[in-house]
Residue frames relative to the residue before (quaternion, step in Angstrom):
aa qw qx qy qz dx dy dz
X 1.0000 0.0000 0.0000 0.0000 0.00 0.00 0.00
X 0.3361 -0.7838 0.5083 0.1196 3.39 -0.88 0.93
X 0.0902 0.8181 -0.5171 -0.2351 3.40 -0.42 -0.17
X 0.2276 -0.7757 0.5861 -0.0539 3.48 -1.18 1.32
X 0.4360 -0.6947 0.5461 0.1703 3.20 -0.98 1.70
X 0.2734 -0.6535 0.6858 0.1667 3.96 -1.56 0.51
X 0.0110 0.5376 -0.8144 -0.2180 4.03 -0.82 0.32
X 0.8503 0.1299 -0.1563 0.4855 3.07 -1.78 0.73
X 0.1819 -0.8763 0.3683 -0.2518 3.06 0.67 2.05
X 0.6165 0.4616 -0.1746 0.6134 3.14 1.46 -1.65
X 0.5836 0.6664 -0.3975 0.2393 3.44 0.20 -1.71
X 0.8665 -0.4022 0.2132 0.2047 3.38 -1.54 0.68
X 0.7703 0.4911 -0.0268 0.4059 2.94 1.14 -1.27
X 0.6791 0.5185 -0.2009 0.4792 2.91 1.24 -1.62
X 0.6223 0.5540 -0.3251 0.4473 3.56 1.19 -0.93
X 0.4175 0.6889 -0.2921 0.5156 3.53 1.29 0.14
X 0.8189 0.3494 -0.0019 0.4553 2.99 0.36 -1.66
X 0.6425 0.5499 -0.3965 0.3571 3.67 0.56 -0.49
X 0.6805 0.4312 -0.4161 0.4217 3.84 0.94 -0.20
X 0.4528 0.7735 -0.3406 0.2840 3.06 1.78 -0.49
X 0.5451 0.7317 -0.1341 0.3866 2.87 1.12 -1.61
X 0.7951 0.1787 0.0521 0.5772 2.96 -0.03 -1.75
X 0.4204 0.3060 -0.6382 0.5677 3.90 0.60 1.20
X 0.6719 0.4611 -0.4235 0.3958 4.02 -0.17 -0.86
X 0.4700 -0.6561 0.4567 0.3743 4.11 1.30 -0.68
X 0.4947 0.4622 -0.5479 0.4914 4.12 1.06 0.90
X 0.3303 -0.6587 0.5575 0.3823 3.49 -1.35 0.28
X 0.2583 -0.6092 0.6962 0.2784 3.75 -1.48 0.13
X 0.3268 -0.5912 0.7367 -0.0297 2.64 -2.33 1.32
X 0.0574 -0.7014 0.7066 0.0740 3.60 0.00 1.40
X 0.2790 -0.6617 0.6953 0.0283 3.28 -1.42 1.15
X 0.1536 -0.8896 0.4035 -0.1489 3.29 0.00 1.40
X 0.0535 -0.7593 0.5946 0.2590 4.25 -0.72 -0.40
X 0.7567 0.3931 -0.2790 0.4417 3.63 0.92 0.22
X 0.1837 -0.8285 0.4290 0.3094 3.67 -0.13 0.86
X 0.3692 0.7033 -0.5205 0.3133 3.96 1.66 0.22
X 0.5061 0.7486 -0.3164 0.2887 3.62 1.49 -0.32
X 0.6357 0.6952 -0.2603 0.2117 3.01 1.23 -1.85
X 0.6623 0.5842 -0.3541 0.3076 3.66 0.45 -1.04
X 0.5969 0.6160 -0.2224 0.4634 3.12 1.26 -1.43
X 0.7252 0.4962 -0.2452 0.4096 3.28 0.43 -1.20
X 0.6188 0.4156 -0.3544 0.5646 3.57 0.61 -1.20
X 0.7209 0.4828 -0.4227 0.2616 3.49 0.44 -0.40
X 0.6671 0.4345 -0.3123 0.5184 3.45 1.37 -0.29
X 0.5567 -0.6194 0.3198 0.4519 3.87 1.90 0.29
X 0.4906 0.5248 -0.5394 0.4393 3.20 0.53 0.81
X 0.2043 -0.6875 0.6272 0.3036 3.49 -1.67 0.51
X 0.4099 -0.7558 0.4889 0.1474 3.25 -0.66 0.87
X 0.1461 0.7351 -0.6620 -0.0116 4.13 -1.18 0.96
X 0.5302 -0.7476 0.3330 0.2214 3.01 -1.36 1.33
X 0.0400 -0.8581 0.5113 -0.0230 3.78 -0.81 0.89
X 0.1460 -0.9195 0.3453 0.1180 3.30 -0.29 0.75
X 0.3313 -0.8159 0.3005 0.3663 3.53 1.50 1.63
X 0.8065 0.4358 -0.2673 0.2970 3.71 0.56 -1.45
X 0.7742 0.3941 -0.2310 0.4381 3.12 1.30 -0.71
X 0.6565 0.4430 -0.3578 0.4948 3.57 1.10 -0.74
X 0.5280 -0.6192 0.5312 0.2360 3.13 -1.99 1.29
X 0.6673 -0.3978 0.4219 0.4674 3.44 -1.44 -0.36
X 0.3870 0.3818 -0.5785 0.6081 3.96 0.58 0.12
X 0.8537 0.2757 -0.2817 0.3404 3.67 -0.94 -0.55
X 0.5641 0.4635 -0.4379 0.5246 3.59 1.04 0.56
X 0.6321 0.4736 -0.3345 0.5141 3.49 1.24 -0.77
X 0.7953 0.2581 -0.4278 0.3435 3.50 0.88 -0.28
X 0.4063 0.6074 -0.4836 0.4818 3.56 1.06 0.42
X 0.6798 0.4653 -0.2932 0.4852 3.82 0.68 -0.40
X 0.3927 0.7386 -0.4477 0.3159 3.81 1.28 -0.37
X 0.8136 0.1014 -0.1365 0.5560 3.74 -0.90 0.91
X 0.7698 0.4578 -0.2640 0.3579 3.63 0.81 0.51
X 0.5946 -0.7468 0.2866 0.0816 3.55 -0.63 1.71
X 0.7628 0.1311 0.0519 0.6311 3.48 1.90 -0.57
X 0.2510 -0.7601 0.5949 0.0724 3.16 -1.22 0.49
X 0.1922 0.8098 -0.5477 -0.0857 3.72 -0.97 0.55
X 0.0683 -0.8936 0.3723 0.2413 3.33 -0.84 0.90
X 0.1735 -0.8797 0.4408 -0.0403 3.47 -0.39 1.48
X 0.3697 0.7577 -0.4051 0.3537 3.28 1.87 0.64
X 0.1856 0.7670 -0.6141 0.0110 3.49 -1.02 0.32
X 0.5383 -0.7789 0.2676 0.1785 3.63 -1.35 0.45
X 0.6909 -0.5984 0.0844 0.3968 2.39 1.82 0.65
X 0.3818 -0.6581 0.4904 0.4251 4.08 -0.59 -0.24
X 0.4061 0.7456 -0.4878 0.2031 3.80 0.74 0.63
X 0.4336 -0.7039 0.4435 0.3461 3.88 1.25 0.52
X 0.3342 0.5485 -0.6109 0.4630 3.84 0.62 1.47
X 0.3637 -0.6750 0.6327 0.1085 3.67 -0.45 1.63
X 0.7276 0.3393 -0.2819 0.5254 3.91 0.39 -1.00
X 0.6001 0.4249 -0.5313 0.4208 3.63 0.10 -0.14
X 0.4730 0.6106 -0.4852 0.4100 4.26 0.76 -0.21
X 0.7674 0.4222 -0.1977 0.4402 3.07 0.46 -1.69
X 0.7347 0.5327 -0.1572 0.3894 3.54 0.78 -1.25
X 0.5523 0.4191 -0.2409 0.6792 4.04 2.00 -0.40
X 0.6990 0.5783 -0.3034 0.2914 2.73 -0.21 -2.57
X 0.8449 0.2391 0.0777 0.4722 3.35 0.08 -2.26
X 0.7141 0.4808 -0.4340 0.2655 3.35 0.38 -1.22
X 0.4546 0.7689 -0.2790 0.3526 3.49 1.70 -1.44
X 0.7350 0.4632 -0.2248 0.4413 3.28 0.14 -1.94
X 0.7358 0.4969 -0.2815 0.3639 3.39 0.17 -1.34
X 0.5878 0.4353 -0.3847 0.5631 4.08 1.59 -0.66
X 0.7032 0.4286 -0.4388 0.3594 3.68 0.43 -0.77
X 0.8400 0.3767 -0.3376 0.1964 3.59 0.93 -0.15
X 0.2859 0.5898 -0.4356 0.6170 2.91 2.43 0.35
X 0.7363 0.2525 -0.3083 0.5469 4.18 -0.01 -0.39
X 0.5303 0.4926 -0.5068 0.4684 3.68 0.40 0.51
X 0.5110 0.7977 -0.0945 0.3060 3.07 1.52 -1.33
X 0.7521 0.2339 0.0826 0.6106 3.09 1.01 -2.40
X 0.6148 0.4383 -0.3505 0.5542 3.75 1.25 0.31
X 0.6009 -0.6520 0.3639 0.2852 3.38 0.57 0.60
X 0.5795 0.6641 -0.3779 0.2836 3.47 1.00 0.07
X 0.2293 -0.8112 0.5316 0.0829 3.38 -1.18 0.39
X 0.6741 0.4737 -0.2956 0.4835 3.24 1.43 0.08
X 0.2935 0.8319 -0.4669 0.0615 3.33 -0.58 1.47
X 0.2631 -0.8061 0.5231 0.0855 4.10 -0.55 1.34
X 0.1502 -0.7272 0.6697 0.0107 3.10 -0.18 1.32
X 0.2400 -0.6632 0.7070 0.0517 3.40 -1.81 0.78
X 0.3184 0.8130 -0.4835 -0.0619 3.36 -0.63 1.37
X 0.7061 -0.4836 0.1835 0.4836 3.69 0.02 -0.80
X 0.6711 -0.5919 0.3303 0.3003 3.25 -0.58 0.43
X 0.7865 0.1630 -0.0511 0.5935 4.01 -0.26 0.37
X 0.4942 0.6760 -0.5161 0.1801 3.74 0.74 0.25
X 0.3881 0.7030 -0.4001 0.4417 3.83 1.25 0.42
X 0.7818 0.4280 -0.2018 0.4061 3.24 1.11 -0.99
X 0.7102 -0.4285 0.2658 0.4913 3.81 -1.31 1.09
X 0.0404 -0.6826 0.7296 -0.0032 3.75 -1.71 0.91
X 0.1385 0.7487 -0.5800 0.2895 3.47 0.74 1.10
X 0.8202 0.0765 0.1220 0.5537 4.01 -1.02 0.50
X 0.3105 0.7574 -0.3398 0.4632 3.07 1.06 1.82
X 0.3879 -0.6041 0.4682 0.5151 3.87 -0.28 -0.13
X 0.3939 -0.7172 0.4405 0.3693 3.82 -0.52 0.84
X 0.5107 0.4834 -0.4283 0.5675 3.98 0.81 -0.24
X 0.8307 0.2775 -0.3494 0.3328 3.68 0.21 -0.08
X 0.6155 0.4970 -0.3912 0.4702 3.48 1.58 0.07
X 0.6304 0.5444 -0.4302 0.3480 3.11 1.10 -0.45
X 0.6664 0.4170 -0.3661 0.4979 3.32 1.52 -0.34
X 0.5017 0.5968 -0.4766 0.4062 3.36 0.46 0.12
X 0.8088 0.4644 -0.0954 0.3479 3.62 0.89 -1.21
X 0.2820 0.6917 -0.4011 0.5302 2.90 2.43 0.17
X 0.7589 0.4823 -0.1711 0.4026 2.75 0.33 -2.09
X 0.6487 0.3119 -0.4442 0.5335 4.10 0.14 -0.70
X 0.5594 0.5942 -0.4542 0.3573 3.94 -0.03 -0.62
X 0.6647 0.5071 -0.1854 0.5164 3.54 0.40 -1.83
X 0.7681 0.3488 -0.3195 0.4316 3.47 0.11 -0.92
X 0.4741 0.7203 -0.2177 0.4572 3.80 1.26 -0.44
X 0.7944 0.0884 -0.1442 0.5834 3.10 0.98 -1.02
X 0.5308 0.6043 -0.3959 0.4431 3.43 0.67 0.63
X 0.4576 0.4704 -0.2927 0.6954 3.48 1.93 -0.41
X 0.9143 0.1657 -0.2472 0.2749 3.46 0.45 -0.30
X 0.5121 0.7009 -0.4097 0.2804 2.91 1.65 0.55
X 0.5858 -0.5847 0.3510 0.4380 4.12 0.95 0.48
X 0.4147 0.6346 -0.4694 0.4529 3.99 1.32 0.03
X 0.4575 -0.7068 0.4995 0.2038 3.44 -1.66 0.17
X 0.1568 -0.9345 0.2910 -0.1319 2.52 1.22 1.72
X 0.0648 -0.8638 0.4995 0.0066 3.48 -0.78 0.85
X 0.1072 -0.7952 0.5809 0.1364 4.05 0.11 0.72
X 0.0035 -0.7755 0.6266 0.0776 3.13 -1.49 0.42
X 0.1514 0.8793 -0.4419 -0.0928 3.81 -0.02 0.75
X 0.4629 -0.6694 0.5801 0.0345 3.28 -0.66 1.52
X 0.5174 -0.6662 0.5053 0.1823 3.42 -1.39 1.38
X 0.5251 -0.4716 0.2862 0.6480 3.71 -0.55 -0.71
X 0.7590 -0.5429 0.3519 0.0732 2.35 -2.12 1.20
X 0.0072 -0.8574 0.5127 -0.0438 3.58 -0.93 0.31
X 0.0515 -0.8772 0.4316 0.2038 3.75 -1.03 0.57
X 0.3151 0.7815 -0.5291 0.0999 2.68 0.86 1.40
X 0.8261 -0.3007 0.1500 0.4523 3.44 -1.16 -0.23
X 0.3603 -0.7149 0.4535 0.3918 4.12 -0.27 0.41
X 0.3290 -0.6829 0.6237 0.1910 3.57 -1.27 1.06
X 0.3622 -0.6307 0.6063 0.3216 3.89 0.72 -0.36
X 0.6684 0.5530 -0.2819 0.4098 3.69 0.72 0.14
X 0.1174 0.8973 -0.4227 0.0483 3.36 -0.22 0.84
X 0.2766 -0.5911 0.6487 0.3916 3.77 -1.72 -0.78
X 0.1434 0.7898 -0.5919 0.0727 3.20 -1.04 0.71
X 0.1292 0.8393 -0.4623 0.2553 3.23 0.01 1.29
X 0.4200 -0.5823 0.4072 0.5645 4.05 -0.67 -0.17
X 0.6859 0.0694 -0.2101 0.6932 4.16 0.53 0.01
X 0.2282 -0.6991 0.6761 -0.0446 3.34 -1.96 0.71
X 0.4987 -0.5187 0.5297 0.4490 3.31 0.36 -1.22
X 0.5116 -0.4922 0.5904 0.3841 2.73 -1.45 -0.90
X 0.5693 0.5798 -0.5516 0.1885 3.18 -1.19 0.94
X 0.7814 -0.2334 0.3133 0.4867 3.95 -2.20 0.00
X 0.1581 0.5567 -0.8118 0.0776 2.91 -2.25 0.47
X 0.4947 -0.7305 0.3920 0.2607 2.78 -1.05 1.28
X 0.5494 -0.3903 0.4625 0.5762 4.13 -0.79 -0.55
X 0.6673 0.5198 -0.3306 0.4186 3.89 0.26 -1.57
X 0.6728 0.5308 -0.3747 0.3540 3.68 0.78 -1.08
X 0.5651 0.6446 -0.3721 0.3559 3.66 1.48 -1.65
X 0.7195 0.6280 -0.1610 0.2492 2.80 1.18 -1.43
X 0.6743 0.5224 -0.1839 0.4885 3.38 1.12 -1.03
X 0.5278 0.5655 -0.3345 0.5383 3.43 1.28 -0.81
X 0.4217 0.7734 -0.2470 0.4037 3.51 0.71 -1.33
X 0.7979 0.3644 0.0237 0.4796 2.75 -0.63 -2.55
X 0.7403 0.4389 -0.3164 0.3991 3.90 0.19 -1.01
X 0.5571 0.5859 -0.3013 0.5055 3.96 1.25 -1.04
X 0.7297 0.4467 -0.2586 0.4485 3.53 0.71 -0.82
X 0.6156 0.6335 -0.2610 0.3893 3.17 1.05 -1.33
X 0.7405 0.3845 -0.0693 0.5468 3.50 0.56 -1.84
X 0.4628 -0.7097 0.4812 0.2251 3.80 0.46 -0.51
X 0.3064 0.7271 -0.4823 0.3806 3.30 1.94 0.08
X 0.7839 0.5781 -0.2241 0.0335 3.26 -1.87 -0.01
X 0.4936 0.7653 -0.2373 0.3381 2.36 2.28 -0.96
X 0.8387 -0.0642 -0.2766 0.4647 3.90 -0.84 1.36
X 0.4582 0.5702 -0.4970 0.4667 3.33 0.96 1.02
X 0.2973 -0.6557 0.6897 -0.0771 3.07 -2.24 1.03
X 0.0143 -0.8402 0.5291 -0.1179 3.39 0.05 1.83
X 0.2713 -0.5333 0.7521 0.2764 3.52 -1.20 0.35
X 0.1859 -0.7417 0.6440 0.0241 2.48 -1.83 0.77
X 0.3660 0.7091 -0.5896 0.1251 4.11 -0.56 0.16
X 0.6156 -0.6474 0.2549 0.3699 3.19 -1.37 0.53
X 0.2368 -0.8431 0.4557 -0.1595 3.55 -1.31 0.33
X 0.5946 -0.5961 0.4151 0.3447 3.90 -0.37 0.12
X 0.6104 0.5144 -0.3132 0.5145 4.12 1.16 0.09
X 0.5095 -0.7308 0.4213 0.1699 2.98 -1.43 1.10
X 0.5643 -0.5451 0.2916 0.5472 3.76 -0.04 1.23
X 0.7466 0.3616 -0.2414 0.5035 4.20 0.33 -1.43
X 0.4888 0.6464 -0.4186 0.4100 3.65 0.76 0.10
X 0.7362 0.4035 -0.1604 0.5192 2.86 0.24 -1.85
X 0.7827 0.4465 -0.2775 0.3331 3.96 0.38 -0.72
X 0.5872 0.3520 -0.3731 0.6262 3.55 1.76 -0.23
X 0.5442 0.5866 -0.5281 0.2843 3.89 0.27 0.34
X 0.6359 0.6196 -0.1022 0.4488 2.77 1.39 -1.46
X 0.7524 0.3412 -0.1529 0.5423 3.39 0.98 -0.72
X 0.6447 0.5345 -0.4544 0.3036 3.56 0.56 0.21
C-alpha cells in the first residue's frame, strides 16, 4: 500500500479521487487548511493533515509528506478573479510541493494542470492569464525539477457524471472532461506507475480510462 499526499485535498477533483485510491488498495493524505473538512474526507477514506499552501514554507510541505510514497498536486485558486491567489496557489504551491517533495525524499510527483497553457495569452482577461501563467510556469519547473514527475492537463472542467472514457494523448484539442474522469486517470497513473516524464492532454473521448494510460506508457 502506498500512501499518496493530495494538495488541494478538498478541491473538486481530489474528492474524486480519494475512494479511488483506497478502491485500487493505497491510502490518501488529503492535505488540507481547514479541519471543518475532516469528517467528509475520512468519509471518502482519506486521512486528512492540515496545510496551509499560501502560508506554509517548503519545511512544512516536507513535513506534511512524512511517511508518504507520492505526491499530487490538485490545488488550485480557484475562478474567484484574485490575480495573486494564481501566483500564490497556482505557482507558489507547486513550486513548495516540489522543494518538500524534494526534502522528503520523494520522487513521485502528478501535477494537475490545464490544458493549452504553453500557448500565447496576449489580449486576454488579466485574472485569466495570470492563471494560465501559473499553470505553464509550475509545470516548467516540475519538468525541471529531477522528480518523477507526471503532468496531466485536463480540458474544461465539468461535473458531470464520469464516462470512464477518454482522450489522452501529448496534444488533443480542445475540449470537456469530466472531474470523476481527472480523477481516474489520476488514480490509474499512480496506481500502475505509468507516466513517469510524460505530459498528457487530457479530454473526454471513446478510450477506456486503463487503456488510454497503458498505451501511452508502453
Amino acid at each position: 500500500m502506498s500512501r499518496i499526499a493530495i494538495i488541494g485535498g478538498h478541491g473538486n477533483v481530489a474528492r474524486h479521487l480519494h475512494p479511488l485510491l483506497v478502491a485500487a488498495g493505497h491510502q490518501p493524505v488529503a492535505l488540507v487548511r481547514r479541519d471543518a473538512y475532516r469528517a467528509e474526507l475520512e468519509g471518502l477514506g482519506a486521512e486528512v493533515e492540515l496545510l496551509d499552501i499560501e502560508k506554509g514554507d517548503a519545511i512544512a510541505f516536507a513535513r506534511a509528506f512524512e511517511r508518504c510514497h507520492a505526491v499530487v498536486f490538485a490545488a488550485g485558486g480557484g475562478p474567484d478573479g484574485d490575480i495573486e491567489r494564481k501566483r500564490t496557489v497556482d505557482l507558489g504551491g507547486a513550486l513548495k510541493t516540489i522543494e518538500g517533495a524534494q526534502q522528503a525524499g520523494i520522487s513521485r510527483v502528478v501535477q494537475i494542470s490545464a490544458i493549452g497553457v504553453d500557448e500565447p495569452v496576449a489580449d486576454v482577461e488579466p485574472v485569466w492569464k495570470a492563471y494560465v501563467e501559473a499553470k505553464r510556469d509550475a509545470d516548467t519547473a516540475l519538468r525541471d525539477s529531477g522528480l518523477d514527475w507526471t503532468i496531466i492537463r485536463p480540458g474544461r472542467l465539468t461535473d458531470d457524471e464520469p464516462t470512464g472514457l477518454v482522450q489522452l494523448a501529448d496534444r488533443t484539442g480542445r475540449g470537456e472532461i469530466p472531474r470523476a474522469d481527472v480523477a481516474a486517470v489520476v488514480a490509474a497513473v499512480l496506481d500502475t506507475g505509468a507516466g513517469i516524464g510524460a505530459q498528457w492532454d487530457l479530454v473526454g473521448g471513446a478510450t477506456p480510462v486503463a487503456e488510454a494510460v497503458s498505451a501511452l506508457s508502453r
